[in-house]
Z-matrix of the N, CA and C atoms (Angstrom, degrees):
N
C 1 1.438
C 2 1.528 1 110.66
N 3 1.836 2 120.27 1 -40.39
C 4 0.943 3 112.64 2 168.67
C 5 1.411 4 135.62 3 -56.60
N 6 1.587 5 116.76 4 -38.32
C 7 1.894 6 145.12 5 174.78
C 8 1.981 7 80.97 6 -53.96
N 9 1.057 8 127.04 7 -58.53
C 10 1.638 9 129.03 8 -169.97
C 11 1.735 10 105.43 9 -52.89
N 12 0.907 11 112.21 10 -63.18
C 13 1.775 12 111.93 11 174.49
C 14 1.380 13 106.52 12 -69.39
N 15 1.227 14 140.72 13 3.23
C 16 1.826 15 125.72 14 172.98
C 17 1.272 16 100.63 15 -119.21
N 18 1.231 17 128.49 16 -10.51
C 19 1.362 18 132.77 17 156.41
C 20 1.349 19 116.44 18 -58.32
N 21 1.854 20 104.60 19 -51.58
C 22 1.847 21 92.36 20 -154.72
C 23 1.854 22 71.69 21 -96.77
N 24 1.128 23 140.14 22 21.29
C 25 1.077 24 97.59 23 171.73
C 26 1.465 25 111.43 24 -132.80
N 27 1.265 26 121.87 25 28.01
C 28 1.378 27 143.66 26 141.03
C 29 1.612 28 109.28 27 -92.59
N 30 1.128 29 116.29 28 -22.82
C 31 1.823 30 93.51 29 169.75
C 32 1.409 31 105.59 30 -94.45
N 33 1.530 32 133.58 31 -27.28
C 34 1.928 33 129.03 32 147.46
C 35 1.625 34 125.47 33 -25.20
N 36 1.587 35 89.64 34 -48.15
C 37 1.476 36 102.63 35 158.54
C 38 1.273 37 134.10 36 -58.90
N 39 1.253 38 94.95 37 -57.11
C 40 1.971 39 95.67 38 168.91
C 41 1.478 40 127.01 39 -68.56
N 42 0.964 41 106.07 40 -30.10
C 43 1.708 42 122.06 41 -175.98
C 44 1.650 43 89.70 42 -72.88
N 45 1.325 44 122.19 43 -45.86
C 46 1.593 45 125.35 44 -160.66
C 47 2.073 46 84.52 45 -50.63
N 48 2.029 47 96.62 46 -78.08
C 49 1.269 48 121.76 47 174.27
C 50 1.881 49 120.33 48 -14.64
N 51 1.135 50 101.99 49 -43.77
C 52 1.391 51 111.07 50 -163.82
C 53 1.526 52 92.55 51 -93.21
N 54 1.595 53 140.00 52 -44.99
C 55 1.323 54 128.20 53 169.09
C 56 1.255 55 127.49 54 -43.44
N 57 1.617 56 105.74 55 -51.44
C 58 1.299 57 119.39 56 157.39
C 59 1.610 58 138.28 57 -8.55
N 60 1.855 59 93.34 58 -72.83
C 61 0.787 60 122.99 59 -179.64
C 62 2.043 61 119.47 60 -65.65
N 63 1.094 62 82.62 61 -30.85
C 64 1.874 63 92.01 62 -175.48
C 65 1.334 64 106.38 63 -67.30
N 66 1.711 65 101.08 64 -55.00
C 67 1.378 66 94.65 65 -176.26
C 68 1.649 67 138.84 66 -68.92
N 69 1.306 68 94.45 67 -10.87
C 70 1.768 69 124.37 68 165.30
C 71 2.020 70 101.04 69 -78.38
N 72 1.117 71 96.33 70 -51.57
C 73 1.762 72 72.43 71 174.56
C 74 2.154 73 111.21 72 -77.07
N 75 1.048 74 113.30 73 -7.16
C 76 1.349 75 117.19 74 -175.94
C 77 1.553 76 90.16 75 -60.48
N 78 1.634 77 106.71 76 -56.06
C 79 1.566 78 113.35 77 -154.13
C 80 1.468 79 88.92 78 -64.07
N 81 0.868 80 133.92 79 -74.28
C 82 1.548 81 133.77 80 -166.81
C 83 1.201 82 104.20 81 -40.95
N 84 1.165 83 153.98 82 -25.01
C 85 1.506 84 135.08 83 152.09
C 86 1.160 85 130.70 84 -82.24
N 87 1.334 86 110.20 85 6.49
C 88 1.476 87 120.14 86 167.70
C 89 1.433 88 105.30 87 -94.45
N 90 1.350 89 108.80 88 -37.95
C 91 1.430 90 114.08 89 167.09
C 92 2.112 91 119.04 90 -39.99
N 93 1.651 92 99.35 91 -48.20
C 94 1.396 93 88.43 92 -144.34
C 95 1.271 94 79.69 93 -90.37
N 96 1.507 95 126.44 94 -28.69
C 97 1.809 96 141.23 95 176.98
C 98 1.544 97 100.19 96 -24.12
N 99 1.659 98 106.79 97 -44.82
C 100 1.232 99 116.66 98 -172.72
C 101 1.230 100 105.12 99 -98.03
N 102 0.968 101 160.18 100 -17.66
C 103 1.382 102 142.69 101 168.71
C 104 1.764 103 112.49 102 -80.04
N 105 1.423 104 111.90 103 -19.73
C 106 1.360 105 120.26 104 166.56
C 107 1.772 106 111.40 105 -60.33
N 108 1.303 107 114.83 106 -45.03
C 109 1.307 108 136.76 107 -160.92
C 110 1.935 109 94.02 108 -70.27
N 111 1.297 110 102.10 109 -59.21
C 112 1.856 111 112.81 110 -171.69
C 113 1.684 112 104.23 111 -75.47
N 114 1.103 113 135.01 112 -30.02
C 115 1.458 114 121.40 113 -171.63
C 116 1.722 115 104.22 114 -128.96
N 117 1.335 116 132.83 115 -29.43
C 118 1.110 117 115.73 116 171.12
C 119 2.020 118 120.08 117 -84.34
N 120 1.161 119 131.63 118 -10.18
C 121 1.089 120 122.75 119 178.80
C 122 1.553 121 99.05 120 -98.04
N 123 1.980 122 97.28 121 145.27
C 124 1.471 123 106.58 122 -154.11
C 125 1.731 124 102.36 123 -58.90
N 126 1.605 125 106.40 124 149.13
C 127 1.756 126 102.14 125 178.25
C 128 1.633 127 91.11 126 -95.23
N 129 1.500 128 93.82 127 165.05
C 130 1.657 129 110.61 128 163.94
C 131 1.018 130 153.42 129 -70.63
N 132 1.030 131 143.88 130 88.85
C 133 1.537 132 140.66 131 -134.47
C 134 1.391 133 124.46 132 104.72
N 135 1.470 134 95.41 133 -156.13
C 136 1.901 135 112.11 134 170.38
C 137 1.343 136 120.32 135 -92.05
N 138 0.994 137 148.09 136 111.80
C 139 1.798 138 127.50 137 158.52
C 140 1.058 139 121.72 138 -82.34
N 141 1.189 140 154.39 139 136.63
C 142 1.532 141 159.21 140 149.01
C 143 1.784 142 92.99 141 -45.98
N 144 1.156 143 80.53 142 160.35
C 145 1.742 144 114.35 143 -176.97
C 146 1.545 145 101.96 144 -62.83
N 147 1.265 146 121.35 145 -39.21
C 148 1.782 147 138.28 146 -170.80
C 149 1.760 148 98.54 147 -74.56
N 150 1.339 149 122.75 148 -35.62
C 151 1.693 150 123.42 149 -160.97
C 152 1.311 151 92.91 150 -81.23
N 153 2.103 152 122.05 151 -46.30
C 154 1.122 153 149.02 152 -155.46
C 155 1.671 154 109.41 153 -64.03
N 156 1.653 155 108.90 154 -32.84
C 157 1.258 156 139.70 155 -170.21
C 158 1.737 157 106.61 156 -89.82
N 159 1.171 158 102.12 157 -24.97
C 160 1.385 159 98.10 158 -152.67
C 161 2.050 160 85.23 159 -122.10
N 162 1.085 161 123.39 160 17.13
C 163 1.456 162 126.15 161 172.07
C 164 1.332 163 101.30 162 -117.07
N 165 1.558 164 106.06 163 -40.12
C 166 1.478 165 103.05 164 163.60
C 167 1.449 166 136.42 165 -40.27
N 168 1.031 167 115.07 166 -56.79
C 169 1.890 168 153.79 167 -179.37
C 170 2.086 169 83.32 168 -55.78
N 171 1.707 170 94.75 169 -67.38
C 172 1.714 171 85.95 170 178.86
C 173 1.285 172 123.57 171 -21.76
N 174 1.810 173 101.92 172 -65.61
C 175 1.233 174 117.43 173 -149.83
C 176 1.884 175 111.05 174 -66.05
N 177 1.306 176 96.01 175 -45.82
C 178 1.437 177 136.57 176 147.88
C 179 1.823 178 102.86 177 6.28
N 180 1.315 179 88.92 178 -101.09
C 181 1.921 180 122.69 179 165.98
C 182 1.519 181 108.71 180 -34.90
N 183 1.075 182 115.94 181 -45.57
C 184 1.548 183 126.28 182 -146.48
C 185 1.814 184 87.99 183 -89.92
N 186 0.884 185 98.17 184 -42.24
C 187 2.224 186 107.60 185 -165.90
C 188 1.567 187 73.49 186 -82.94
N 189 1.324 188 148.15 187 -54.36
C 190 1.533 189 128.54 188 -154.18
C 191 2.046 190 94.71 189 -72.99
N 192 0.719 191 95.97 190 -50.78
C 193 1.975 192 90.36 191 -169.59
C 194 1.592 193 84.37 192 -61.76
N 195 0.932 194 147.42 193 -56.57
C 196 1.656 195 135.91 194 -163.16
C 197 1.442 196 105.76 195 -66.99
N 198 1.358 197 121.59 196 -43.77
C 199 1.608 198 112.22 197 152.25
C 200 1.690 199 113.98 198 -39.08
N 201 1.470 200 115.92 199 -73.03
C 202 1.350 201 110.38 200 -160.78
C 203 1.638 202 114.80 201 -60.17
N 204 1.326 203 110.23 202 -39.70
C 205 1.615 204 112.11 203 166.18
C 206 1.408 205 109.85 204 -38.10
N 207 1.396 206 131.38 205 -63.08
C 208 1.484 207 133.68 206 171.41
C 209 1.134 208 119.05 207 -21.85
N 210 1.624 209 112.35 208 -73.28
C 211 1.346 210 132.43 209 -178.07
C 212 1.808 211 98.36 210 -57.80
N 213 0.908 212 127.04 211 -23.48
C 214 1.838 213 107.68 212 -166.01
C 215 1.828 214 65.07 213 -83.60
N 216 1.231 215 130.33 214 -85.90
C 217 1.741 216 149.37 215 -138.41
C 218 1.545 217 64.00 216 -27.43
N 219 1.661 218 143.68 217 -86.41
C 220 1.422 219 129.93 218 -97.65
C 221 1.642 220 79.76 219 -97.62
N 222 1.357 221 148.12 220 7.99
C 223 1.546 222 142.26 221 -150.20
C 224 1.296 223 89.73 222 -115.11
């Protein structure tokens, strides 16, 4: 009876673990979904070299925290 409760409740555990986990990689593609959406589709107009520099740096930041989110999800 005891082998019966460490069974279902090591696979509760994993199933918990593994939900977890999906929905943390879900967010992270909503994450980059959106950073694809704000810096890779063409903008309007002209930019100066200074806007060009400074969207860069955005994009930059934005791909480094979506890296580190990964690395915690896979830790």
């Amino acid at each position: 009876m005891q082998a019966v409760g460490i069974v279902f409740g090591y696979m509760s555990l994993v199933t918990a673990l593994i939900a977890v986990a999906c929905s943390q990689f879900d967010k992270l593609n909503k994450a980059l979904l959106d950073i694809t959406q704000q810096h890779i589709t063409p903008h309007q107009g002209q930019e100066d070299e200074q806007d060009h520099s400074i969207a860069s740096f955005d994009l930059q930041a934005e791909l480094n925290t979506c890296i580190r989110h990964h690395q915690n999800i896979i830790e």
